[in-house]
VEXMI-340458 format. One record per residue: residue in three letters; x, y, z of N, C-alpha, C in turn; residue number from 0. Coordinates in steps of 0.1 Angstrom, whole numbers. Layout:
N
> ALA/X/Y/Z/X/Y/Z/X/Y/Z/NUM
...
# end
This chain:
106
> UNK/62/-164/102/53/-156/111/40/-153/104/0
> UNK/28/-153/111/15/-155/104/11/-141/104/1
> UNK/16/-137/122/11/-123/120/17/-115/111/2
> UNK/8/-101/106/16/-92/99/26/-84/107/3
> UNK/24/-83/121/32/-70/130/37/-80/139/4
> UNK/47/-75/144/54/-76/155/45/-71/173/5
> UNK/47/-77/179/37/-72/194/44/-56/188/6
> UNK/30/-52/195/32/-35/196/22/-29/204/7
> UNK/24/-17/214/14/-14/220/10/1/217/8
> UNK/11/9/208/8/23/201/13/20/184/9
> UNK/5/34/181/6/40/166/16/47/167/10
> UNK/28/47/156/37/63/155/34/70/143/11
> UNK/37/81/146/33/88/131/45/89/125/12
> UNK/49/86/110/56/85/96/51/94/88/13
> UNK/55/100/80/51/106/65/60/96/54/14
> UNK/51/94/42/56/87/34/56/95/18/15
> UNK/65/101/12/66/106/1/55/120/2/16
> UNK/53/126/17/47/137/21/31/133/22/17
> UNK/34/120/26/14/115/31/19/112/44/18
> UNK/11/116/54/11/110/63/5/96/71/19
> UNK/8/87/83/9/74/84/9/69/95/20
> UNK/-1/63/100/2/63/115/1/45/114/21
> UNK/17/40/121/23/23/118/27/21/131/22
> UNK/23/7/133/26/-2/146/46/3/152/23
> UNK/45/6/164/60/11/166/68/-3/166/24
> UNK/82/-4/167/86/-16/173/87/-28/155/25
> UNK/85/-20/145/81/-31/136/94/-23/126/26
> UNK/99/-34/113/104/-32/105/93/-18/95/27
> UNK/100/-9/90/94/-5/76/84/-12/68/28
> UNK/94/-20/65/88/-26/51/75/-37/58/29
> UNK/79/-43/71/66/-47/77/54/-38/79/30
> UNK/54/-28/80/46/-13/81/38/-10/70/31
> UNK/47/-17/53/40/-19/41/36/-32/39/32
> UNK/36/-41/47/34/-54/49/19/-51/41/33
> UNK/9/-48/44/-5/-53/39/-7/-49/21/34
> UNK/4/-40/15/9/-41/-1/19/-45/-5/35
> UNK/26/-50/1/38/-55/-3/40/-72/4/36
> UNK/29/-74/11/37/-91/13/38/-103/3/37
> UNK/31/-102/-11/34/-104/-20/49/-110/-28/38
> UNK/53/-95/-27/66/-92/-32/78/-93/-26/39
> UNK/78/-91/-9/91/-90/-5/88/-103/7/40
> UNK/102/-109/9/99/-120/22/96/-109/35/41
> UNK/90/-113/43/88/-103/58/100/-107/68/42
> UNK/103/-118/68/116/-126/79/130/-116/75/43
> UNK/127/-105/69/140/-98/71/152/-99/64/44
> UNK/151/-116/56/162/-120/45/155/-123/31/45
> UNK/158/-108/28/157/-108/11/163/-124/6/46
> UNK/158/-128/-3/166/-134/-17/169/-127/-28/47
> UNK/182/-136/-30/189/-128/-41/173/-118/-54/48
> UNK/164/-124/-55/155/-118/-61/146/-104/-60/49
> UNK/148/-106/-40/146/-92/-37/159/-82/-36/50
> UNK/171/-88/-32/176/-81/-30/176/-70/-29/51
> UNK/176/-56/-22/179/-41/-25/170/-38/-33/52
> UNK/154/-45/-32/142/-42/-37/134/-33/-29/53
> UNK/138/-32/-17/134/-27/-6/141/-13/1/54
> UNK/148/-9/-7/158/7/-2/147/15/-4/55
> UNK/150/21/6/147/40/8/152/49/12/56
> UNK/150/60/7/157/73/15/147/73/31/57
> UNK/155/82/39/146/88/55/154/97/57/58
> UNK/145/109/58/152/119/70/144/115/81/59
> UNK/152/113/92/150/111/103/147/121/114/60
> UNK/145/121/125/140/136/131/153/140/137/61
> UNK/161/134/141/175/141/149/187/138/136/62
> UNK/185/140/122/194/138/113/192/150/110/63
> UNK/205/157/100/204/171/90/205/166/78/64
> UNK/203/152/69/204/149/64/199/133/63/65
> UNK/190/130/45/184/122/43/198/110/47/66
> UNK/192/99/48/199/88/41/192/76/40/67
> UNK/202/64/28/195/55/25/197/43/33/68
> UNK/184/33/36/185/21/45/174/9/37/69
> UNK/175/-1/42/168/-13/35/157/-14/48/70
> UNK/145/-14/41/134/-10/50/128/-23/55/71
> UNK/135/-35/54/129/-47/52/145/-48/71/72
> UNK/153/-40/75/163/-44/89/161/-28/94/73
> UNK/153/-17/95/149/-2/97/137/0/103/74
> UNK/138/-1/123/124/-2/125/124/16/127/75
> UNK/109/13/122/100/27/126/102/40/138/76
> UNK/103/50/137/107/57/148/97/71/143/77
> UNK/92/73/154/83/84/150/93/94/144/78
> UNK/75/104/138/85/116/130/93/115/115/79
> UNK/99/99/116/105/97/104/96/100/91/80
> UNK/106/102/80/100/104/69/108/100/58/81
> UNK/99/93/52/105/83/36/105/92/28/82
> UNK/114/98/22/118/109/12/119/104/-1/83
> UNK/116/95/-2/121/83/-15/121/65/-12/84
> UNK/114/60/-24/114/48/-27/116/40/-36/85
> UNK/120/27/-39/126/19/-48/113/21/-57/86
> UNK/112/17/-73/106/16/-79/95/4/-75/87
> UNK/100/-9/-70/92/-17/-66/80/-17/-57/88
> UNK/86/-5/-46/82/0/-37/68/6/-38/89
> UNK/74/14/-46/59/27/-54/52/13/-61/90
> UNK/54/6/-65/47/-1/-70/36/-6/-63/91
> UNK/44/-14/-52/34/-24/-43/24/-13/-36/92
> UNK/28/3/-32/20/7/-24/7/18/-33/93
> UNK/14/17/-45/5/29/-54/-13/29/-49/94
> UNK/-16/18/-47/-31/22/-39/-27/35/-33/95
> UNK/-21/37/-25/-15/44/-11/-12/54/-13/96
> UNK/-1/56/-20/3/70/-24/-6/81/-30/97
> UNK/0/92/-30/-11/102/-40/-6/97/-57/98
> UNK/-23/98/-62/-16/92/-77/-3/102/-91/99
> UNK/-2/111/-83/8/118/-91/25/111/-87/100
> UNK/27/106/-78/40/98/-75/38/82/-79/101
> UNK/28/77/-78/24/60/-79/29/56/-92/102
> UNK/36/46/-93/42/42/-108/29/31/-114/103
> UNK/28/39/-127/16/30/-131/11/18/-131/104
> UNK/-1/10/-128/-4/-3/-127/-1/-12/-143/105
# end
């Protein structure tokens, strides 16, 4: 796929490690970090054994009482959500992004 997104016809709002994020609805996660991370992770949804579980996050979600973890690369976007936590890799590809007190150093 050439594009970065999936058809979509609005923005939803996400917070990510308490930033907020406004991402194409209808799309994977990790496609959402597509423009720092396509690099690093395949977008088609099937890790290789090299990404493997490169891609986990926490989310509290809006109708959950509780965080949990999902592979953000099969996790599409749903307003409201919020990434509570990221793989190391993760922080990596997006540290532009984040505030620099969370970003794992370059």
């Amino acid at each position: 796929m050439s594009e970065p997104f999936r058809p979509y016809e609005k923005l939803v709002d996400i917070t990510i490690l308490g930033k907020k994020f406004q991402v194409p609805e209808r799309n994977s996660l990790l496609r959402c970090f597509h423009s720092s991370a396509r690099k690093r992770f395949r977008m088609d949804g099937s890790a290789g054994t090299r990404n493997a579980q490169y891609c986990r996050v926490s989310c509290q979600l809006p109708d959950d009482d509780e965080s949990r973890e999902m592979l953000s690369c099969k996790f599409i976007v749903m307003p409201g959500m919020e990434v509570t936590e990221l793989s190391q890799e993760l922080k990596w590809c997006l540290r532009s992004k984040l505030p620099s007190d969370l970003a794992v150093p370059q």
